[in-house]
N, C-alpha and C positions, 0 to 999 in steps of 0.2 A: 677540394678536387675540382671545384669549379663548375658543379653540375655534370660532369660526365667529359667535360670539353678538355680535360688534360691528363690522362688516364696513363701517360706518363711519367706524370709524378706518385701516381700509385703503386706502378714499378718501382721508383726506384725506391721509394719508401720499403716494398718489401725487400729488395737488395739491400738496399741497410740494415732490416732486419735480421735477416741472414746472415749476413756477415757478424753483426752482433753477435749472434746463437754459436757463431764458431770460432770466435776471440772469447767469448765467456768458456765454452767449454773447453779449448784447446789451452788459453791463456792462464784463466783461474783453474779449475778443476784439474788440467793437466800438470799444471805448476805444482797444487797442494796436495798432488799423488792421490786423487779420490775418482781417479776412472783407474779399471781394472777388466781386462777379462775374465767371463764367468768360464767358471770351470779350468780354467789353464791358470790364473792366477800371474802376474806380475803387470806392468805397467801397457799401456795402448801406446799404438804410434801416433803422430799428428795425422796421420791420414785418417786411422782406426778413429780417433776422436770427433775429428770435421766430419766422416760421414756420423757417425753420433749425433752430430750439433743437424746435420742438414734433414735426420733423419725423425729428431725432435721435434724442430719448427718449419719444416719446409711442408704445404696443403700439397698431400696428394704424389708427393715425392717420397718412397720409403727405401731406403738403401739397408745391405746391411750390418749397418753400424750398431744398429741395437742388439744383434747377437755376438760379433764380435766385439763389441767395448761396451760397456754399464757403469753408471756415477752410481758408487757408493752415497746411500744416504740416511749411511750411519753417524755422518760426521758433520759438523755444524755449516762445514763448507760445501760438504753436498748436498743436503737439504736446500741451501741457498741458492744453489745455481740451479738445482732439480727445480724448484719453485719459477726459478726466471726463468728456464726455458719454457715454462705452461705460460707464463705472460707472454711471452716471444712466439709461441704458438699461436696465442688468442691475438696478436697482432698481427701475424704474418695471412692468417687467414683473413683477416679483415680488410689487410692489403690488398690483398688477391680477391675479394670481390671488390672492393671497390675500381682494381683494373679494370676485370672483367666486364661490369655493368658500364662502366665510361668507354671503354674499347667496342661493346658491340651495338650502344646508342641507346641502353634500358634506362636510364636516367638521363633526362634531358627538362631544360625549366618551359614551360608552357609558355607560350605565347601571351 
């Protein structure tokens, strides 16, 4: 990130992220039928899903997508992607301070 000096690439880093989180859960998980809503029972919409996906890995953003849609992780394919969304969590957060710290000048290399 350059020391703090391009903290827009920390951006878009976590856009990529994001976006990742809601092609994995819309894509895969939506595809192998292992997102469901609780209590009603049959399939989520691509909306229901991506707020899911934004709702998993997005610091500080919570929509919601966790009450209306949940990934089954009963099944080998949603364990799988339950699992990447916690890395895609542990990334996006990481994205996001490193904005942060570059965008308000907390890292900077000494003289």
């Amino acid at each position: 990130m350059g020391y703090g000096y391009r903290p827009a690439l920390a951006l878009l880093w976590l856009i990529g992220t994001l976006l990742v989180s809601i092609v994995l859960t819309v894509g895969v998980a939506g595809a192998a039928g292992v997102t469901s809503r609780p209590g009603e029972g049959g399939p989520c919409s691509v909306v229901e899903q991506a707020g899911l996906a934004l709702s998993a890995a997005a610091p500080l953003v919570r929509t919601d997508g966790g009450r209306r849609c949940v990934i089954d992780a009963g099944t080998g394919a949603g364990q799988t992607v339950l699992a990447a969304t916690w890395v895609l969590q542990a990334l996006a957060w990481a994205f996001l301070t490193l904005f942060v710290a570059g965008f308000t000048g907390l890292v900077r290399r000494s003289p």
